[in-house]
DSSP file (Angstrom, degrees, kcal/mol; ACC not computed):
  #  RESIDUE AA STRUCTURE BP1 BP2  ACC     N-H-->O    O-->H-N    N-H-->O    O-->H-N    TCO  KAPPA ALPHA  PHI   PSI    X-CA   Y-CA   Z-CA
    1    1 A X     >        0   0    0      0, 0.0     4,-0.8     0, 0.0     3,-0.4   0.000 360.0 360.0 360.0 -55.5    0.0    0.0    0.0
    2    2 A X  H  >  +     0   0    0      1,-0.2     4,-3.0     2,-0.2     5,-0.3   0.913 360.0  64.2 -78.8 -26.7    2.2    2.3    0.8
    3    3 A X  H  4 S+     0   0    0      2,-0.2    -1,-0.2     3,-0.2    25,-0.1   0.467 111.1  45.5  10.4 -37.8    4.7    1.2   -2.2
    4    4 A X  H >> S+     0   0    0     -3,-0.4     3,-4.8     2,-0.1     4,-0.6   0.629 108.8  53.3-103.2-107.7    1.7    2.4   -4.4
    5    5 A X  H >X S+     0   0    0     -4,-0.8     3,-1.3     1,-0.3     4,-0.6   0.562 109.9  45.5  29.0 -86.2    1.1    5.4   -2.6
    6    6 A X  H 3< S+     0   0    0     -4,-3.0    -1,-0.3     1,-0.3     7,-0.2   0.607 104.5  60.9 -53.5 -11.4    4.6    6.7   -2.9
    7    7 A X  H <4 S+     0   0    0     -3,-4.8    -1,-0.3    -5,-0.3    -2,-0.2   0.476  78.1  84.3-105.3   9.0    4.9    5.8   -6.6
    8    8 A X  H << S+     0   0    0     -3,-1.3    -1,-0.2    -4,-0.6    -2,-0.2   0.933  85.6  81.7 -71.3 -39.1    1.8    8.3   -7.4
    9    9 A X  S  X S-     0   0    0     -4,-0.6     4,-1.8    -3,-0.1     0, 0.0  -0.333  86.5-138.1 -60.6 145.4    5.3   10.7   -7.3
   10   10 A X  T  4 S+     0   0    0      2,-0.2    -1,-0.1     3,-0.1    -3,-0.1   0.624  95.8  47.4 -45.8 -38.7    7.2   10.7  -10.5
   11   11 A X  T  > S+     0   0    0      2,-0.2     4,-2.0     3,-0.1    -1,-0.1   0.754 113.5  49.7 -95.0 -40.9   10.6   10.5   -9.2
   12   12 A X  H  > S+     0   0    0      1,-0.2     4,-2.1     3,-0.1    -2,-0.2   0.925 110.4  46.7 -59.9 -44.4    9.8    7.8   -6.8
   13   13 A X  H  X S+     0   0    0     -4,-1.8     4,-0.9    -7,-0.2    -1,-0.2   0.636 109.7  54.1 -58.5 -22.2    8.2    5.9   -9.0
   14   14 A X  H >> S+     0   0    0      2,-0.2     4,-4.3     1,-0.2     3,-0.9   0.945 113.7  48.3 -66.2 -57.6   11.1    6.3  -11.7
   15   15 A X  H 3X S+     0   0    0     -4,-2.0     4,-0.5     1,-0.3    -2,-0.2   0.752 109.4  47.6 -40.7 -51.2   13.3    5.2   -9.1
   16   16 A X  H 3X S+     0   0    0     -4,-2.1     4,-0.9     2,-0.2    -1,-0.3   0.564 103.5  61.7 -48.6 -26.7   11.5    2.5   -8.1
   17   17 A X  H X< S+     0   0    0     -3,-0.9     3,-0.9    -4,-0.9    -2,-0.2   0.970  97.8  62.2 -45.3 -79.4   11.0    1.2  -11.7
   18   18 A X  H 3< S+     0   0    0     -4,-4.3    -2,-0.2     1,-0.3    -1,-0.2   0.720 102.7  46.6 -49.0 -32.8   14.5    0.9  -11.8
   19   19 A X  H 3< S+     0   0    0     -4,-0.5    -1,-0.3     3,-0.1    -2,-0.2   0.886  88.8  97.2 -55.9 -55.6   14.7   -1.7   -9.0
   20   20 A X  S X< S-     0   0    0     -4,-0.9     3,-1.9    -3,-0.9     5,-0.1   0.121  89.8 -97.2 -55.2 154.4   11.9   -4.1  -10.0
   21   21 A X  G >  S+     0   0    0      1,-0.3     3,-1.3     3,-0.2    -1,-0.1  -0.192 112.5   3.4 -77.3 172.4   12.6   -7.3  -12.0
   22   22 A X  G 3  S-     0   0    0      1,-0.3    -1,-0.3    -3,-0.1     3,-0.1   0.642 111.9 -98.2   5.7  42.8   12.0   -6.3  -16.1
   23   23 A X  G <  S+     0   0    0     -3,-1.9     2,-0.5    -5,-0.2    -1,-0.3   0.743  90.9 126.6  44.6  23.6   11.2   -2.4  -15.0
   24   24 A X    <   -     0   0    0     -3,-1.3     4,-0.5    -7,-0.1     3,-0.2  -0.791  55.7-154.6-127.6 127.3    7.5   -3.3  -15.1
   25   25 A X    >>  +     0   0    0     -2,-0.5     4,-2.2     1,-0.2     3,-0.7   0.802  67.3 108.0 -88.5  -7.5    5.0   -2.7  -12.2
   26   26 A X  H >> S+     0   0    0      2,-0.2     4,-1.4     1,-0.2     3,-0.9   0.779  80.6  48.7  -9.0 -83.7    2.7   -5.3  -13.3
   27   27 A X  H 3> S+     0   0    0      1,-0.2     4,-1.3    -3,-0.2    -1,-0.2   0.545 110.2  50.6  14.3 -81.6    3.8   -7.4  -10.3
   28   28 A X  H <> S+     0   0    0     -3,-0.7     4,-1.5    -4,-0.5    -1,-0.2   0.763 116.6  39.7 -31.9 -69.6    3.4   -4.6   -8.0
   29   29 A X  H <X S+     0   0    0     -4,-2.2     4,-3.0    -3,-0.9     5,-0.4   0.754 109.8  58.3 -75.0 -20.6   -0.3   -3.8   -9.3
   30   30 A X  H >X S+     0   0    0     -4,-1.4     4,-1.9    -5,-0.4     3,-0.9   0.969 113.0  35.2 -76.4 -68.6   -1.4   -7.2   -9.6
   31   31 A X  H 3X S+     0   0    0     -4,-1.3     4,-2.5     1,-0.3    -1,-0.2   0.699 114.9  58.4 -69.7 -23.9   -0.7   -8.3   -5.8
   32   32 A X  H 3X S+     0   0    0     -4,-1.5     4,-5.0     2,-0.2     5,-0.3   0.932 106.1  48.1 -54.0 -54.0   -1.8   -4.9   -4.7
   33   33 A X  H <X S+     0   0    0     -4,-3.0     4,-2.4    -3,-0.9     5,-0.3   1.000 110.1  56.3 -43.1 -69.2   -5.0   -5.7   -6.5
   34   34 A X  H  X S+     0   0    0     -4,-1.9     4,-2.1    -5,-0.4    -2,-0.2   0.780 109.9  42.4  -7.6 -84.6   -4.9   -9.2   -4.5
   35   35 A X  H  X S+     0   0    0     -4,-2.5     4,-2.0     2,-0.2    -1,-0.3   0.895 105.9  59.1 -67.8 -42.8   -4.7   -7.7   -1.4
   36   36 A X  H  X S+     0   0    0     -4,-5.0     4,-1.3     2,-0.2    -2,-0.2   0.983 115.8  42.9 -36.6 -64.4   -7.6   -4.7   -1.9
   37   37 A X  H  < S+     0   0    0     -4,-2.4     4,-0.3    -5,-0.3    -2,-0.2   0.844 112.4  48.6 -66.0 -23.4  -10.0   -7.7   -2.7
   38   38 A X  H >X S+     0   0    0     -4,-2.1     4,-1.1    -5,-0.3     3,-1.0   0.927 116.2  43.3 -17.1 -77.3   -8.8   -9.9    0.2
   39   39 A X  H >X S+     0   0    0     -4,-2.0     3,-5.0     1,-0.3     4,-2.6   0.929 113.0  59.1 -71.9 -72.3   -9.2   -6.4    2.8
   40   40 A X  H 3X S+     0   0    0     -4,-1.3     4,-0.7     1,-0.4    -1,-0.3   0.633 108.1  42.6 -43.5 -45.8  -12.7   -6.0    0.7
   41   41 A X  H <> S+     0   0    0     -3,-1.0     4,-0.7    -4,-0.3    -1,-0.4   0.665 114.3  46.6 -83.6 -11.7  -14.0   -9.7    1.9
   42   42 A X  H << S+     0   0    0     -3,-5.0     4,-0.4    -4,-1.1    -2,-0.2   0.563 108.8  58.3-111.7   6.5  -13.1   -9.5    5.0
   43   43 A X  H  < S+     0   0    0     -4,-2.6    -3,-0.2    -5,-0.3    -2,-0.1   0.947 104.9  51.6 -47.8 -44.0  -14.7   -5.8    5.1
   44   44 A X  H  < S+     0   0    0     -4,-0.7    -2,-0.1     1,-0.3    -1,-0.1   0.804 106.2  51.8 -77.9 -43.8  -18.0   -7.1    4.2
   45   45 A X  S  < S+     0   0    0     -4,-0.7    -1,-0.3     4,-0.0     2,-0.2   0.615  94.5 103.2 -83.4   1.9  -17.7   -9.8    7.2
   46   46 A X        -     0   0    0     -4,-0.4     3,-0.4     1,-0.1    -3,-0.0  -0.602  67.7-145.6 -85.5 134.2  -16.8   -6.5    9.8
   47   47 A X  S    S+     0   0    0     -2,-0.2     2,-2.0     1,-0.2     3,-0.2   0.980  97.9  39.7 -38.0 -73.5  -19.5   -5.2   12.1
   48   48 A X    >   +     0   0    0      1,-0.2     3,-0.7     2,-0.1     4,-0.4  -0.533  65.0 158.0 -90.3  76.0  -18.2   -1.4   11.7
   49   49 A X  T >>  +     0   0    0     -2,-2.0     3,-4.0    -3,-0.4     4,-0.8   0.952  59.3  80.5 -70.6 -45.5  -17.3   -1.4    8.0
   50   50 A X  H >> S+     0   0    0      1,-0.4     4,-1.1     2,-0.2     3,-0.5   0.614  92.3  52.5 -47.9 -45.6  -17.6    2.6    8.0
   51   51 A X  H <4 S+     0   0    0     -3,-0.7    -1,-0.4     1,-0.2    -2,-0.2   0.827 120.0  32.3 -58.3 -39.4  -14.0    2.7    9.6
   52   52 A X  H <> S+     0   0    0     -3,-4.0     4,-2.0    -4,-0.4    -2,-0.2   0.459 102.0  76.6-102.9  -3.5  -12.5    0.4    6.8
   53   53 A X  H <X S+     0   0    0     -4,-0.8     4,-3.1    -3,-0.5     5,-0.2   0.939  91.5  53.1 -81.3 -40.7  -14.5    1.4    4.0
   54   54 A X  H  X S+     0   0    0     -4,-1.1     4,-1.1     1,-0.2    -1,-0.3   0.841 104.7  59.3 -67.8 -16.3  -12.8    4.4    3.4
   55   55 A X  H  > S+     0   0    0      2,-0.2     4,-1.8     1,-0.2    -1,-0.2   0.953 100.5  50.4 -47.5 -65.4   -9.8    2.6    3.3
   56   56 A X  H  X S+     0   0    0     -4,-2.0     4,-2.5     2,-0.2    -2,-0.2   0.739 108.7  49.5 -75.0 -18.0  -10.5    0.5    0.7
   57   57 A X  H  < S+     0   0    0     -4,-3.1    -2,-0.2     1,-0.2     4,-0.2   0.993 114.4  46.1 -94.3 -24.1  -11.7    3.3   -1.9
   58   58 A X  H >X S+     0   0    0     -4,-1.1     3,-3.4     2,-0.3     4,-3.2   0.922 109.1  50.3 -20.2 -70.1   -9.0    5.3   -1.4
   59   59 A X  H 3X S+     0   0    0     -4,-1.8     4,-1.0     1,-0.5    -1,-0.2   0.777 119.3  43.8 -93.6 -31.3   -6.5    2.5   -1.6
   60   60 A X  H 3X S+     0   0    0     -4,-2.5     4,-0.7     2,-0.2    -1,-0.5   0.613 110.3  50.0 -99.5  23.2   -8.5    1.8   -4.8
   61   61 A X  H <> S+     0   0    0     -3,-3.4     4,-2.0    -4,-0.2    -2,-0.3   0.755 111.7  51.5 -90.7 -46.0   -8.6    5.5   -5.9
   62   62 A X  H  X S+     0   0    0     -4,-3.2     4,-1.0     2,-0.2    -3,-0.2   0.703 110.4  51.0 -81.6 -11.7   -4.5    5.4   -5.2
   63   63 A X  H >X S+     0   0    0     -4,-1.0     3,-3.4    -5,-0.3     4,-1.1   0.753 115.6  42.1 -86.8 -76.3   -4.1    1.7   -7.7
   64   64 A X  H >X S+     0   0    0     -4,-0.7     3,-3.2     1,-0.4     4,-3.0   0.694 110.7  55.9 -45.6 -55.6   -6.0    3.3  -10.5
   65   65 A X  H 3X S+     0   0    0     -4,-2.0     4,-1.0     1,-0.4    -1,-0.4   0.757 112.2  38.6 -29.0 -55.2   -4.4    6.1  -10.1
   66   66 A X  H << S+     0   0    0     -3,-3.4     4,-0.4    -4,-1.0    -1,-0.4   0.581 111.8  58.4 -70.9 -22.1   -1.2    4.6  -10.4
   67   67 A X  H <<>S+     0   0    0     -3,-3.2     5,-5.5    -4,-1.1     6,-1.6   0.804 105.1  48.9 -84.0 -34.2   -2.2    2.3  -13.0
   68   68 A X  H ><5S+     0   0    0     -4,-3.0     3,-0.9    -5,-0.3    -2,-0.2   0.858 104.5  59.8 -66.7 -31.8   -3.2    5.0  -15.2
   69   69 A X  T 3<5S+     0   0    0     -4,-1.0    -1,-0.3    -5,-0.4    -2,-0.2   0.606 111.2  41.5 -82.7   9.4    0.1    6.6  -14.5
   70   70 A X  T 3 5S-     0   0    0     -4,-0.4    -1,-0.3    -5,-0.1    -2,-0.2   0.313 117.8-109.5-110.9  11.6    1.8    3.3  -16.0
   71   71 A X  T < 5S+     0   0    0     -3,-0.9    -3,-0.2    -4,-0.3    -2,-0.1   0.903  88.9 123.0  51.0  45.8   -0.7    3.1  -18.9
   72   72 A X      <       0   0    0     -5,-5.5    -4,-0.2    -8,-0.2    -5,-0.1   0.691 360.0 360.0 -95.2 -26.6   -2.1    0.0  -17.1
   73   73 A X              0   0    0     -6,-1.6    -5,-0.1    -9,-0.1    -1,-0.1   0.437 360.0 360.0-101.0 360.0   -5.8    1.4  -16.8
């Protein structure tokens, strides 16, 4: 999450690019996804979802976001 987050910057994300196996965030977004729909089922089974909900659209406002900036979306 935060890995995603941070790469919404430009520089971080270049930077980080360079580290990752073929320079491709695929990887990255795919397990990110993973875990949003994981956190998302076990939202659904929580009493107080209102605390977590905002969590998860955010966290999926911050993948697209990031996916768009990779031409992913």
């Amino acid at each position: 999450m935060l890995l995603c987050t941070l790469c919404l910057d430009v520089d971080i994300r270049d930077s980080v690019r360079d580290h990752l196996h073929q320079r491709s965030f695929g990887p990255l977004l795919k397990t990110a996804g993973e875990f949003l729909s994981h956190f998302r089922t076990v939202e659904q089974a929580m009493v107080e979802e209102d605390a977590s909900k905002g969590f998860t659209q955010r966290f999926d406002t911050t993948l697209l976001a990031l996916k768009k900036a990779e031409g992913m979306a």
